[in-house]
C-alpha positions as CSV (number, residue, x, y, z in Angstrom):
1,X,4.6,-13.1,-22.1
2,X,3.5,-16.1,-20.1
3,X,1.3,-14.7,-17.3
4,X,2.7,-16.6,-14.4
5,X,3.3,-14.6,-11.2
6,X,3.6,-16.9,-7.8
7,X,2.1,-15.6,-5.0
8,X,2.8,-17.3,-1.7
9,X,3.5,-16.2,2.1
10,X,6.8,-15.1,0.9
11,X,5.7,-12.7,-1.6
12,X,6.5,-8.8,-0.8
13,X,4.6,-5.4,-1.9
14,X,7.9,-4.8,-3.5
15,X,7.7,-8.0,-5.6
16,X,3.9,-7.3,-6.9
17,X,4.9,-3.4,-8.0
18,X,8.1,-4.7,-9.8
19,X,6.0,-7.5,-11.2
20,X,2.9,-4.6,-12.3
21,X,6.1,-2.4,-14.1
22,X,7.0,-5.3,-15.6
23,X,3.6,-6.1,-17.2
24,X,3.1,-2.3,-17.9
25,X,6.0,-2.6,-20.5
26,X,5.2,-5.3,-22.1
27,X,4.3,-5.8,-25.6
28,X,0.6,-7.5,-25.5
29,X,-2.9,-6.7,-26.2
30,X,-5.0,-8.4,-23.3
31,X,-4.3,-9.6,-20.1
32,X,-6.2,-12.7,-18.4
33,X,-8.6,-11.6,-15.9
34,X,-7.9,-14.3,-14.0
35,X,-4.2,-13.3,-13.7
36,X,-4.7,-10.0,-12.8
37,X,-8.0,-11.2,-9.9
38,X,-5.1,-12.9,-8.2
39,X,-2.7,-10.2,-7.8
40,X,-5.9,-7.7,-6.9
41,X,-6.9,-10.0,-4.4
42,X,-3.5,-10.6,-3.0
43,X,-3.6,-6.6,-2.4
44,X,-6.6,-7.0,0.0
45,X,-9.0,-5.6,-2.7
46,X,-12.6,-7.4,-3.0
47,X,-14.5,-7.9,-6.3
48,X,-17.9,-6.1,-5.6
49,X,-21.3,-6.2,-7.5
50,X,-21.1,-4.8,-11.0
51,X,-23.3,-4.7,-13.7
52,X,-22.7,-6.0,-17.7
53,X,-19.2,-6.7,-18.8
54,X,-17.6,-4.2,-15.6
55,X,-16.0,-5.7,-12.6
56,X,-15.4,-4.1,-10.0
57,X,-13.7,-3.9,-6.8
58,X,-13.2,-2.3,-3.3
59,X,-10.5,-1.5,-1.5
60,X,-10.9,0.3,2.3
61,X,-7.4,2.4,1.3
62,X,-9.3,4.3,-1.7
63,X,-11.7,5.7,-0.1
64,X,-9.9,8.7,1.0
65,X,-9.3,10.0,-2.4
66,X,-12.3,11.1,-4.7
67,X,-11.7,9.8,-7.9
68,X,-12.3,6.1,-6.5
69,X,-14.5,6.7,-3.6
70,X,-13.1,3.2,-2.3
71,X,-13.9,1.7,-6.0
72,X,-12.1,0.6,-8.8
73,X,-13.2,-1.1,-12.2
74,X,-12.2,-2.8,-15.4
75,X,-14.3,-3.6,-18.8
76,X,-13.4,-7.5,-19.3
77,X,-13.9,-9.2,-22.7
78,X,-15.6,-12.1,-22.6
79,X,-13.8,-14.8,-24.9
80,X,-16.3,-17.8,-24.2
81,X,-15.4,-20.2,-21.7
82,X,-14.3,-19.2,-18.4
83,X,-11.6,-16.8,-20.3
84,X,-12.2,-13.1,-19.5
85,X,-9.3,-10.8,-20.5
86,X,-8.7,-7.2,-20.4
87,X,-7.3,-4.5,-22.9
88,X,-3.9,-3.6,-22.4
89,X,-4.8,0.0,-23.0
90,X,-7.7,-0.6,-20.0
91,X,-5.0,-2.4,-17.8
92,X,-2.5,1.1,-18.0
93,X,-5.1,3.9,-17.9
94,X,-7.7,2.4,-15.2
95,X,-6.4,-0.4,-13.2
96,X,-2.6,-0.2,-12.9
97,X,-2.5,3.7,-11.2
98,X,-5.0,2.2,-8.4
99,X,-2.9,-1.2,-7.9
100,X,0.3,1.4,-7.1
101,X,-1.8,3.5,-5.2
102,X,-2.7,0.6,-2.7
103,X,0.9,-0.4,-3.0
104,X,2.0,3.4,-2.0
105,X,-0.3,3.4,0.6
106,X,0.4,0.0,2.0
107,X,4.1,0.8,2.4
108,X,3.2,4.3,4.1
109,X,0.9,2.6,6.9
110,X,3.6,-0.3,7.0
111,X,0.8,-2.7,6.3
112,X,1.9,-6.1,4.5
């Protein structure tokens, strides 16, 4: 799969959770970090102080619920370079259920 996903003022909540279903199902092992940054950033979250191979992020919308406290995180492989990636298996158990819950709660609080 080529990780390309254009983000510009056009781009809707509706077109970033089609887009995160879409890379759910498909058939790879790591994602770019990179790749995914930009879609977590387009969704207001901010990467926050972590420590060894975690990063981490922040999003005000969490914070009601007590298994993020506000927080989210990914392990990253390091592959030398500037090219971080993460495990598919990391992507679908920690990172994608937070990215629709900001997406759910977005939509609720009509926030774009």
């Amino acid at each position: 799969m080529k990780f390309k996903f254009k983000i510009d003022e056009n781009t809707t909540l509706d077109d970033v959770q089609a887009h995160l279903d879409a890379l759910w199902s498909t058939n790879v092992k790591e994602i770019p970090l990179n790749y995914l940054r930009r879609i977590i950033e387009f969704l207001g979250a901010i990467q926050v102080q972590a420590t060894g191979s975690i990063v981490r992020f922040k999003h005000p919308l969490l914070e009601k619920y007590p298994q993020y406290l506000g927080f989210f995180s990914i392990h990253k492989i390091h592959k030398g370079g500037d090219k971080d990636e993460v495990r598919m298996v990391d992507f679908k158990k920690y990172l994608y259920p937070a990215l629709i819950l900001i997406i759910e709660e977005k939509k609720k609080s009509n926030i774009e």
